[in-house]
Phi, psi and omega in degrees: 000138152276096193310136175325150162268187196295288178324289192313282173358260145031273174315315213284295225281332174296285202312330206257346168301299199287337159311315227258329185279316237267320159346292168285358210248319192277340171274001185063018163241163195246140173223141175217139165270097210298195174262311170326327182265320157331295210290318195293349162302304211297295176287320186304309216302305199258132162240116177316307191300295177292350184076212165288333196271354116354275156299306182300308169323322201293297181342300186322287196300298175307351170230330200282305173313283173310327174263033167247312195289335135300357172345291185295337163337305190149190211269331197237108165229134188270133182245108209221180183225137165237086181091037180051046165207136168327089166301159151200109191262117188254142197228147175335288207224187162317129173271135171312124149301158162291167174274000000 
């Protein structure tokens, strides 16, 4: 067997990220995620001997878990890296696109 490289990770972290927002898209909230945060998911997250199922645990705690317990917060959560650690700030509404 062959350990993931980072990009496949990487990818594994998007697809299951993007799960977890299209989720919240059905409760009618929104979530967005720097690049920044992705990548430090990525490194904190995966561990070769355990894998992937790992990484979703990692994931769980650090996005799923912190939005369900702001659930009531708001409508919108942003997900940044701060002091090298994964935020997540739920805000009233969307911040409006540019036009």
């Amino acid at each position: 067997f062959n350990p993931l490289t980072k990009p496949e990770v990487k990818d594994l972290a998007g697809r299951y990220l993007e799960k977890i927002k299209k989720h919240i898209e059905g409760y009618g909230k929104k979530m967005e995620i720097s690049p920044e945060a992705i990548d430090l998911l990525v490194d904190a997250g995966y561990n070769e001997k355990y894998g992937a199922r790992f990484l979703k645990r990692y994931v769980d705690e650090q996005v799923k878990v912190p939005i369900t317990l702001q659930w009531k917060d708001g409508d919108f959560f942003k997900i940044d890296v701060s002091d090298d650690t994964v935020t997540i700030e739920a805000l009233p509404s969307a911040v409006p696109e540019p036009a």
